[in-house]
DRENPA-3360 file (N, C-alpha, C; in nm, 2 decimals, always signed):
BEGIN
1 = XXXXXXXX = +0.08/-0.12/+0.00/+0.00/+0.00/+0.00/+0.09/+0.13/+0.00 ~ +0.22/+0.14/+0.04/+0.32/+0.27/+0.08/+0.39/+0.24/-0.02 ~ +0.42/+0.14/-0.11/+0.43/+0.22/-0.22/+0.37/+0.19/-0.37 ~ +0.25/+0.18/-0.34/+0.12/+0.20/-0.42/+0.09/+0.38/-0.39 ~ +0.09/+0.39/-0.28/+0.06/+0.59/-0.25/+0.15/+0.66/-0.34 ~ +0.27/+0.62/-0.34/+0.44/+0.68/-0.37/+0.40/+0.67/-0.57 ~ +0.38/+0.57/-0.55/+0.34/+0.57/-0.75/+0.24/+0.67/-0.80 ~ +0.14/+0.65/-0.71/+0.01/+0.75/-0.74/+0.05/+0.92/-0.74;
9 = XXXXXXXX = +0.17/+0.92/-0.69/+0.21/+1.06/-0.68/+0.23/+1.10/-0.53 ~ +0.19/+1.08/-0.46/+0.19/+1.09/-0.26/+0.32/+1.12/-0.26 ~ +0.36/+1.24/-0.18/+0.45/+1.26/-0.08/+0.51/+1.12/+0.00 ~ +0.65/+1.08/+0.05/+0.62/+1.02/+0.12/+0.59/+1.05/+0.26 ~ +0.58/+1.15/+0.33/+0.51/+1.16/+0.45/+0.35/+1.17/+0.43 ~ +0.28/+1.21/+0.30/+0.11/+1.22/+0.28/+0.10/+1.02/+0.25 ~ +0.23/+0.99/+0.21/+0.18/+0.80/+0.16/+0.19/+0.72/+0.35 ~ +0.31/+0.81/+0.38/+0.33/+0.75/+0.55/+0.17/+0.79/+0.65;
17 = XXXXXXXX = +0.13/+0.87/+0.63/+0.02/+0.92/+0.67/-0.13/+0.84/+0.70 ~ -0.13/+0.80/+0.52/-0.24/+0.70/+0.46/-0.22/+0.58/+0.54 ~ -0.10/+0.49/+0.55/-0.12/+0.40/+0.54/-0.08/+0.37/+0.74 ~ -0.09/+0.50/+0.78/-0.05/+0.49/+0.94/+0.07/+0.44/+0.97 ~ +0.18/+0.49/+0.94/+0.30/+0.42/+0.94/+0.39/+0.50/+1.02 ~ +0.48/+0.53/+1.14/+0.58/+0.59/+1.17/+0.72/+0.64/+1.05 ~ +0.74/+0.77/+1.04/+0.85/+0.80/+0.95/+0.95/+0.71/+0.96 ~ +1.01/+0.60/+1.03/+1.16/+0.55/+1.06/+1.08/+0.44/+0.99;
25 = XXXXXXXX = +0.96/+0.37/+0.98/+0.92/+0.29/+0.92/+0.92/+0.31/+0.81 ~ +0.85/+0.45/+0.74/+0.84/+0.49/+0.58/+1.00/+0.46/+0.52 ~ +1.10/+0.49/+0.59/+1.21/+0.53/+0.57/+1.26/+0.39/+0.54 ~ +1.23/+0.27/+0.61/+1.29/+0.13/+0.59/+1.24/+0.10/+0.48 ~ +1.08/+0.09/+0.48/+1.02/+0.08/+0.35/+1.09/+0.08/+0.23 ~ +1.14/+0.23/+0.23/+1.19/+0.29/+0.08/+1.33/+0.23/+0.05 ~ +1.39/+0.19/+0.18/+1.53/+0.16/+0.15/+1.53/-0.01/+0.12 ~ +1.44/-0.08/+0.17/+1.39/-0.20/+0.12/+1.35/-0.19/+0.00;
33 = XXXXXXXX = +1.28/-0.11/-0.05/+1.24/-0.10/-0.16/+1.35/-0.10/-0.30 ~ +1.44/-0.01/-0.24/+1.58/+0.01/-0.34/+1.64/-0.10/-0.35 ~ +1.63/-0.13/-0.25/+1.75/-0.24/-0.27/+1.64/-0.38/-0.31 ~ +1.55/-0.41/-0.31/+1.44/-0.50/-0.38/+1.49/-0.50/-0.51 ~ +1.49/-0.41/-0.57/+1.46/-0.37/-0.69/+1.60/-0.33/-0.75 ~ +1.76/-0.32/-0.70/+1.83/-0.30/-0.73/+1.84/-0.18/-0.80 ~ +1.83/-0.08/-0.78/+1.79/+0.07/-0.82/+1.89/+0.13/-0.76 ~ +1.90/+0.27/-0.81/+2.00/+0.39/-0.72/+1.94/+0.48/-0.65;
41 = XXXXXXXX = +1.80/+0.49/-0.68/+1.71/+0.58/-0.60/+1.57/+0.56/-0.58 ~ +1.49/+0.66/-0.52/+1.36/+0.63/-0.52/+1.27/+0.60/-0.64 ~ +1.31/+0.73/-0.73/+1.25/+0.74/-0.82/+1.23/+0.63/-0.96 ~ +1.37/+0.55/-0.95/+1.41/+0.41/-1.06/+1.29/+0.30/-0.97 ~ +1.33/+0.33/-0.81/+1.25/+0.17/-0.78/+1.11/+0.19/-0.78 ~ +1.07/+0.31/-0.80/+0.92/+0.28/-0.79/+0.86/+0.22/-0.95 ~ +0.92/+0.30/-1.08/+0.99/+0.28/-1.18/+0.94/+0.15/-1.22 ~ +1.06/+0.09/-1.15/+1.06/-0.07/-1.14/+0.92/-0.19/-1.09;
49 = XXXXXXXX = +0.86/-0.07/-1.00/+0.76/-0.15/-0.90/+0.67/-0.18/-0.93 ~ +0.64/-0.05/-1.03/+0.51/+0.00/-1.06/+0.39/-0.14/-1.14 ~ +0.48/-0.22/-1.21/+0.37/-0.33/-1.31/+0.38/-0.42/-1.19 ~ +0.50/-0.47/-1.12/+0.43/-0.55/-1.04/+0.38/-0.53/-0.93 ~ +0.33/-0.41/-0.84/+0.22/-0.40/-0.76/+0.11/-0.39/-0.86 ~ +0.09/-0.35/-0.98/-0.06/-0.37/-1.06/-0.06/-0.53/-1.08 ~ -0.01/-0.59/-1.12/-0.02/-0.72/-1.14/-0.11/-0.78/-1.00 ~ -0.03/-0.75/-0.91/-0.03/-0.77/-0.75/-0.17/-0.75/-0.71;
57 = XXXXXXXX = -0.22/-0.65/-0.74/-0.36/-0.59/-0.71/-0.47/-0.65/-0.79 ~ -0.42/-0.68/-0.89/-0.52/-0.78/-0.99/-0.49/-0.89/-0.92 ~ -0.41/-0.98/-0.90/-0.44/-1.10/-0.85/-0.48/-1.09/-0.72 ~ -0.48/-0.99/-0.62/-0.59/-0.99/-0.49/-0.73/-0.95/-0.56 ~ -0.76/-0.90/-0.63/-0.90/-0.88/-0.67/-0.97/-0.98/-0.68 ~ -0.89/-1.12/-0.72/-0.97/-1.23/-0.76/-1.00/-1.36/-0.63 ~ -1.11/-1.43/-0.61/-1.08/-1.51/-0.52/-0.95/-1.59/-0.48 ~ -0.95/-1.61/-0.37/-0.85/-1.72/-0.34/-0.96/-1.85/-0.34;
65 = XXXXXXXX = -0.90/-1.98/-0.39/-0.98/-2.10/-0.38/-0.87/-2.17/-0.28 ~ -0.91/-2.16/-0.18/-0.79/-2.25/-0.08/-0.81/-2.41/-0.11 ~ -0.72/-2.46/-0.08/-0.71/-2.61/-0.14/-0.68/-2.69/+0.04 ~ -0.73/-2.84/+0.04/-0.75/-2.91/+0.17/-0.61/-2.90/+0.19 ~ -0.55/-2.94/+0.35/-0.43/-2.97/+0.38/-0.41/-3.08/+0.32 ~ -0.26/-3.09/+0.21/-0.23/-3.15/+0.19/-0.03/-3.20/+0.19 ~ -0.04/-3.27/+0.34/+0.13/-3.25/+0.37/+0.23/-3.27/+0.28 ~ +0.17/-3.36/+0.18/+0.27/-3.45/+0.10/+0.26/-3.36/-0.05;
73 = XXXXXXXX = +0.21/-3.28/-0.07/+0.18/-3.26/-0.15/+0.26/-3.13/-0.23 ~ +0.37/-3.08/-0.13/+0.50/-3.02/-0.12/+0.55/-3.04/-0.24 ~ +0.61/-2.98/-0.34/+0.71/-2.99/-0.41/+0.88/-3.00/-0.38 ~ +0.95/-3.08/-0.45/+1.08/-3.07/-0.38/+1.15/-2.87/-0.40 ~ +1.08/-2.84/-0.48/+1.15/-2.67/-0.49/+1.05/-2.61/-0.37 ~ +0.95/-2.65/-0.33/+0.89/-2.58/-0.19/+0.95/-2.65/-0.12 ~ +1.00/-2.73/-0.08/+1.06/-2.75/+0.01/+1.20/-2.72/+0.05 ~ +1.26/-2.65/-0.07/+1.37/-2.61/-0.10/+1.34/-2.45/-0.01;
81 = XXXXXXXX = +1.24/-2.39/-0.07/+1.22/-2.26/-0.03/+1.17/-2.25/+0.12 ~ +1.12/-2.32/+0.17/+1.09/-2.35/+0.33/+1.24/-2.36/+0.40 ~ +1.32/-2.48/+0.35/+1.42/-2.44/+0.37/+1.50/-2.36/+0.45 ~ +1.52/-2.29/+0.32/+1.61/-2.14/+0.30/+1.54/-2.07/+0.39 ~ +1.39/-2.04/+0.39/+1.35/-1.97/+0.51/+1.35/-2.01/+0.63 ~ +1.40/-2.13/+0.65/+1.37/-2.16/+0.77/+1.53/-2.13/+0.83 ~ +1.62/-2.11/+0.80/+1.74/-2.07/+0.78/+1.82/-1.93/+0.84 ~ +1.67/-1.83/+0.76/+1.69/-1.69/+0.82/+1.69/-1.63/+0.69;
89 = XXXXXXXX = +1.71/-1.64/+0.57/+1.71/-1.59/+0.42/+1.59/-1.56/+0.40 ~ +1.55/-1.40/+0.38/+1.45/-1.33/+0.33/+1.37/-1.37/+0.18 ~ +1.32/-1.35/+0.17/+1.23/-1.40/+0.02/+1.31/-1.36/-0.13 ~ +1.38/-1.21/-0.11/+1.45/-1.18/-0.23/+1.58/-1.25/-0.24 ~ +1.64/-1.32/-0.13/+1.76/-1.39/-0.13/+1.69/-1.49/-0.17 ~ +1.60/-1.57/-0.09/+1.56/-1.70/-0.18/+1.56/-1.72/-0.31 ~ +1.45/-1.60/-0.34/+1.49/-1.61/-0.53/+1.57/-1.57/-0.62 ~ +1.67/-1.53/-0.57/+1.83/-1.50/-0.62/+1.87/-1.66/-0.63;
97 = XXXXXXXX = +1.86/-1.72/-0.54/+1.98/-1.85/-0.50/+1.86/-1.96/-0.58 ~ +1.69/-1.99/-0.55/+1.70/-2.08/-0.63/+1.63/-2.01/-0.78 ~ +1.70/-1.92/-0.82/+1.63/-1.87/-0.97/+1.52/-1.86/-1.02 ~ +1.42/-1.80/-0.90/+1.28/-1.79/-0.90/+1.29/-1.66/-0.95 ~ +1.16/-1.61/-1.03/+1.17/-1.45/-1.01/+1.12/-1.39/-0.89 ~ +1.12/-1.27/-0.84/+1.09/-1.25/-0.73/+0.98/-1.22/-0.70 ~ +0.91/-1.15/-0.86/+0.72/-1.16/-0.79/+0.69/-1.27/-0.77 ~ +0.75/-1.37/-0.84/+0.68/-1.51/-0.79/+0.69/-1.57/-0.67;
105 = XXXXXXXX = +0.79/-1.51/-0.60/+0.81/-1.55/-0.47/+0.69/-1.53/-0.35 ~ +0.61/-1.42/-0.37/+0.48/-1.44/-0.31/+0.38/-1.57/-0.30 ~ +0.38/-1.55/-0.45/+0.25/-1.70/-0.50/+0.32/-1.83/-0.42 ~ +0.43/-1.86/-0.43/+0.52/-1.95/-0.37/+0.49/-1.97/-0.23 ~ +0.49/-1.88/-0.16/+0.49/-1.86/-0.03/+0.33/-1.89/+0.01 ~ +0.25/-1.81/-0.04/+0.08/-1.86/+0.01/+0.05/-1.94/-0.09 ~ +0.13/-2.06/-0.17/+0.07/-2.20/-0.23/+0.14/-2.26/-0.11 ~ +0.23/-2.24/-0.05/+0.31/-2.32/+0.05/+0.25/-2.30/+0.19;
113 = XXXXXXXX = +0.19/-2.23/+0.25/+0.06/-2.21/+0.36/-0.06/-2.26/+0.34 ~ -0.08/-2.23/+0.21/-0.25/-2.34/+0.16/-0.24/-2.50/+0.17 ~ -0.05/-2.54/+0.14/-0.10/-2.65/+0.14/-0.07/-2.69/+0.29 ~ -0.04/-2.67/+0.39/-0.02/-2.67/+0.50/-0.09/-2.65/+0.62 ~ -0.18/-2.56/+0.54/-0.32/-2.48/+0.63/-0.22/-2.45/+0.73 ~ -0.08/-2.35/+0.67/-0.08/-2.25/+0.80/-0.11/-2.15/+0.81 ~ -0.09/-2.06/+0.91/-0.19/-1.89/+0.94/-0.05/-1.81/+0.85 ~ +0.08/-1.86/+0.87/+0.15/-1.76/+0.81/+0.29/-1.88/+0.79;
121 = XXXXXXXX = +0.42/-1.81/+0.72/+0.53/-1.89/+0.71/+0.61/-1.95/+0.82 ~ +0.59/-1.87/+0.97/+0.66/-1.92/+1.04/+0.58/-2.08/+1.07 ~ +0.44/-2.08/+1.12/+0.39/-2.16/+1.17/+0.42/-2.29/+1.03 ~ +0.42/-2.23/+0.93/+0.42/-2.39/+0.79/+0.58/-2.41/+0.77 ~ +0.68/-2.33/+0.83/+0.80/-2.40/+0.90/+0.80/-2.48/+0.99 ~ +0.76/-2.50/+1.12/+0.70/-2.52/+1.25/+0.64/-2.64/+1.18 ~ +0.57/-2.66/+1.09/+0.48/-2.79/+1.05/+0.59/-2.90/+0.94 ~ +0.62/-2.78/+0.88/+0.69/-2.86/+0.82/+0.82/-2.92/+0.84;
129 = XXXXXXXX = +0.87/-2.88/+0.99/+1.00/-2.95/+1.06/+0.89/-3.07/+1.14 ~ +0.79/-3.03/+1.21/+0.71/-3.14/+1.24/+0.71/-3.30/+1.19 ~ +0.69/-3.23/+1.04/+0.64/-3.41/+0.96/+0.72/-3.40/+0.89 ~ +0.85/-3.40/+0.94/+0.99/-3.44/+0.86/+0.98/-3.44/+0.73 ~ +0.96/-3.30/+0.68/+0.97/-3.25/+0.52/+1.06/-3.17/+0.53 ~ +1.12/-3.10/+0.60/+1.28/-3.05/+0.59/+1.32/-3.06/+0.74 ~ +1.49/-3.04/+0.72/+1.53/-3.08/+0.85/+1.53/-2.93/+0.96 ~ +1.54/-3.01/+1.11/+1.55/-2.88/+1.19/+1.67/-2.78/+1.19;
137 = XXXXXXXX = +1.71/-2.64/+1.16/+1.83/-2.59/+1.16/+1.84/-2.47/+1.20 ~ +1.98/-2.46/+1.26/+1.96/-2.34/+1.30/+2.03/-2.23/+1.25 ~ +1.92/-2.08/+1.27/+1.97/-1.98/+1.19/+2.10/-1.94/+1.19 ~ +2.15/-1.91/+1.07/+2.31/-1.87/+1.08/+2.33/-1.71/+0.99 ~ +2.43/-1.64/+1.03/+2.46/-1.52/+0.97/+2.44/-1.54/+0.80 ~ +2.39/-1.49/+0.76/+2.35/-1.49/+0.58/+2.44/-1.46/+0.54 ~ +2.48/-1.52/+0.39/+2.64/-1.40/+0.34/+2.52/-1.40/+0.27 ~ +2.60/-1.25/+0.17/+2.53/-1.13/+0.07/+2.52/-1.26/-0.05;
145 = XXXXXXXX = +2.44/-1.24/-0.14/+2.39/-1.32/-0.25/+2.42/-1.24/-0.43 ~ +2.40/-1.31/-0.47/+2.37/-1.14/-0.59/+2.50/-1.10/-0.65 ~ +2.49/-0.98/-0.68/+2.60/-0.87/-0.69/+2.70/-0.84/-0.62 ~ +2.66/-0.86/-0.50/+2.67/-0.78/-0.34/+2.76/-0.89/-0.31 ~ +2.76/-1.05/-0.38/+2.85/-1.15/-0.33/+2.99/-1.12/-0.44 ~ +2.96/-1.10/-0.53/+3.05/-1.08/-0.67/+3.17/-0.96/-0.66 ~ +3.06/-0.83/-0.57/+3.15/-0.73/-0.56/+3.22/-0.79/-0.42 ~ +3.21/-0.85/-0.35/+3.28/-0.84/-0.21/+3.39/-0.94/-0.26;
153 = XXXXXXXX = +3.40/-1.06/-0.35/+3.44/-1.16/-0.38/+3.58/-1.06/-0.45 ~ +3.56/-0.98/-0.53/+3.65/-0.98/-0.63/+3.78/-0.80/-0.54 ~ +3.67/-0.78/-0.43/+3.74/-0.69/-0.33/+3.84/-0.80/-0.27 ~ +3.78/-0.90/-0.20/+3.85/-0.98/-0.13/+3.98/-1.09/-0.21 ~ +3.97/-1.04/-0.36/+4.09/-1.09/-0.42/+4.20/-1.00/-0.45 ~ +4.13/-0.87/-0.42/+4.27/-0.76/-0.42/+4.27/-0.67/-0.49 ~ +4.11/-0.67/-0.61/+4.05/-0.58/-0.68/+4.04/-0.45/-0.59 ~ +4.10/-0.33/-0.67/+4.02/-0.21/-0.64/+3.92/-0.16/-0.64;
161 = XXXXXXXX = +3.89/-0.10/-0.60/+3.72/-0.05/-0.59/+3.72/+0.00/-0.75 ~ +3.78/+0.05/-0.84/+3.74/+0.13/-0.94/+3.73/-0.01/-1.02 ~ +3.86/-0.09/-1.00/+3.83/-0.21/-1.11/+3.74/-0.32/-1.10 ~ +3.70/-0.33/-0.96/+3.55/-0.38/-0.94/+3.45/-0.32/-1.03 ~ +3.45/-0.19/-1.04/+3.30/-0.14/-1.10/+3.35/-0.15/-1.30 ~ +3.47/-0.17/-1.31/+3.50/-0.16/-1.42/+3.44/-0.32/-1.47 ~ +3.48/-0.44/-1.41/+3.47/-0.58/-1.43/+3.30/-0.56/-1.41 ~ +3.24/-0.53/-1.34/+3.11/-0.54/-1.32/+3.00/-0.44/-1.40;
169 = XXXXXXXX = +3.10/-0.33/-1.48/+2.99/-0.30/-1.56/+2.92/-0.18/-1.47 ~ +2.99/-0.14/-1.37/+2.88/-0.05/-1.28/+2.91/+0.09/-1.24 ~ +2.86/+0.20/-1.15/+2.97/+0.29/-1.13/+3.04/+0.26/-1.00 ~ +3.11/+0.34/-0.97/+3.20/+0.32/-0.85/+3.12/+0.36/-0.74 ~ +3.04/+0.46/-0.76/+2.97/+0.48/-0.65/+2.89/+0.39/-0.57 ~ +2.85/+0.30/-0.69/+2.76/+0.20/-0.66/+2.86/+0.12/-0.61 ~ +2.96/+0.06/-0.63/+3.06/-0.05/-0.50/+3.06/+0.02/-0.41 ~ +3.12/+0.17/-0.36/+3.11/+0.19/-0.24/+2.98/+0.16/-0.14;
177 = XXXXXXXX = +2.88/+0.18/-0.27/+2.73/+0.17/-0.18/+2.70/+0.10/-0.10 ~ +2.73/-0.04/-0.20/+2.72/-0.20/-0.16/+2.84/-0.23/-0.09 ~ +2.94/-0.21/-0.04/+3.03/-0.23/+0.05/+2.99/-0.19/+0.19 ~ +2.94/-0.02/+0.21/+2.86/+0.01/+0.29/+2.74/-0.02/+0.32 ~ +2.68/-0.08/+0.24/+2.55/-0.17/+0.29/+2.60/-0.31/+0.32 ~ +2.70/-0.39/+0.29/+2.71/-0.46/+0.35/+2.77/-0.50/+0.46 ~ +2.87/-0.34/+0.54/+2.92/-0.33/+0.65/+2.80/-0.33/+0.74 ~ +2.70/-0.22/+0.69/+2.59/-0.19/+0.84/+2.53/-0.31/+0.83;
185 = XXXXXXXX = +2.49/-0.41/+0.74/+2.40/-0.50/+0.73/+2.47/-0.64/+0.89 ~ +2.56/-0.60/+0.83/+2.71/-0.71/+0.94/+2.70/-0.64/+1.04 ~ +2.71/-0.50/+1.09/+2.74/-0.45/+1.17/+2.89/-0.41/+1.19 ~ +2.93/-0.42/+1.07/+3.08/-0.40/+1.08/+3.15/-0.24/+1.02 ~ +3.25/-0.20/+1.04/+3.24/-0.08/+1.04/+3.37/-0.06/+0.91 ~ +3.45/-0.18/+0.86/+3.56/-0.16/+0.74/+3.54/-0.27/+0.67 ~ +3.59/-0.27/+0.53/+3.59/-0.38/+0.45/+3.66/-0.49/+0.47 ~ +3.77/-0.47/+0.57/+3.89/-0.56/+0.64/+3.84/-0.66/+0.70;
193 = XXXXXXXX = +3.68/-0.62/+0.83/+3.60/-0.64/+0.88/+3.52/-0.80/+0.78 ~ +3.51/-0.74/+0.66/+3.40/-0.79/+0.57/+3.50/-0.93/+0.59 ~ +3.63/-0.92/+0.51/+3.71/-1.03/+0.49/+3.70/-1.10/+0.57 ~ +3.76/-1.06/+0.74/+3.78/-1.16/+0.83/+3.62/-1.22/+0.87 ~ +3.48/-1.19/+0.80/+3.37/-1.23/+0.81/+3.38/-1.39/+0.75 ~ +3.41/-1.30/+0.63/+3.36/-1.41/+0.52/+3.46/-1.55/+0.52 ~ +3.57/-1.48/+0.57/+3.65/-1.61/+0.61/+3.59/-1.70/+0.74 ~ +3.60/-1.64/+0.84/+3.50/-1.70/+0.94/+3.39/-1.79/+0.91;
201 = XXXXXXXX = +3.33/-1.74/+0.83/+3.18/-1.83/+0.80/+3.22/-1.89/+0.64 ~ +3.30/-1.88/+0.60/+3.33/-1.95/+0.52/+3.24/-1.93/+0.34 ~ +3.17/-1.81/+0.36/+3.10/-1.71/+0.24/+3.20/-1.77/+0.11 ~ +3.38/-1.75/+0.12/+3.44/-1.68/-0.01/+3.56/-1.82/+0.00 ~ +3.60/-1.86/-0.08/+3.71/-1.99/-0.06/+3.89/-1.91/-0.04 ~ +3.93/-1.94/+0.05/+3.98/-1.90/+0.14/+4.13/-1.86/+0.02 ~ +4.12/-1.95/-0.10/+4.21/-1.96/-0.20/+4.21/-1.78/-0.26 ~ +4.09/-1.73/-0.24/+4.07/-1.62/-0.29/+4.05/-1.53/-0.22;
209 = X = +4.09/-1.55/-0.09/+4.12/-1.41/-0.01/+4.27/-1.34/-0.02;
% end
């Protein structure tokens, strides 16, 4: 709905408004948003958003026909994507890693609660560790996926920041960006930081640090 306002033309404090939202909340929103959408600003990801929240809004217009619980009735790629979320991996990381697109990652998600008859994804994790359809695991620090694995990879081979953006086709501003998004994301405050991460958890093969 907040950024359904933001397309229509809304301010975003008149769209924060509408949809009763705290500004530190609008604010995550939009920066969720950017980076959803792999954009450099507001104005590209809404841009980008725009056909699939219409798409979106057409398929809520139409009934849902919910289907009986059916446990078995899982596919091995939903059960793949249960998985991954049961893991700690957000839905746009899921569809990076198993080559879903990412509007589709919704329909995915409530065909995978329908067959389950759960109220939401945590509880059709919760069921589906139950009746041994995926195993129990525990959450671990995520590495970056994407771009964001590509740019840190080829830093952590000794690439400069300019020849990173040169090999990737991108601007430089944009590696700094994604370097600094993936410090605050870690909590870490240097790229040095990043390395001794990724070595730790074992993200990058050690041959290429």
């Amino acid at each position: 709905r907040f950024a359904n306002h933001l397309i229509s033309g809304h301010s975003v404090q008149d769209a924060a408004s509408e949809c009763q939202i705290a500004s530190s909340t609008a604010k995550t929103y939009i920066s969720e948003l950017i980076r959803f959408t792999e954009s450099q600003n507001l104005k590209e990801a809404l841009e980008l958003a725009a056909p699939r929240i219409a798409a979106l809004k057409d398929k809520l217009s139409k009934p849902i026909h919910r289907r009986p619980r059916l446990y078995d009735e899982l596919t091995e790629l939903e059960k793949q994507i249960l998985d991954l979320l049961s893991q700690g991996y957000i839905s746009y990381e899921v569809a990076q890693l198993l080559q879903i697109a990412p509007g589709a990652m919704n329909g995915r998600r409530i065909g995978i609660r329908v067959k389950l008859g759960a109220a939401n994804i945590g509880e059709a994790i919760e069921i589906a560790v139950a009746r041994e359809l995926i195993p129990l695991r525990a959450r671990r620090i995520r590495p970056p996926i994407g771009v964001n694995m590509q740019v840190l990879q080829l830093v952590l081979s000794g690439k400069t920041r300019k020849r990173v953006a040169e090999i990737l086709e991108m601007k430089i501003e944009n590696v700094h960006s994604r370097l600094e998004y993936m410090a605050r994301k870690y909590g870490l405050k240097r790229t040095k930081d990043l390395v001794d991460l990724a070595a730790r958890e074992g993200w990058v093969n050690n041959n290429e640090l």
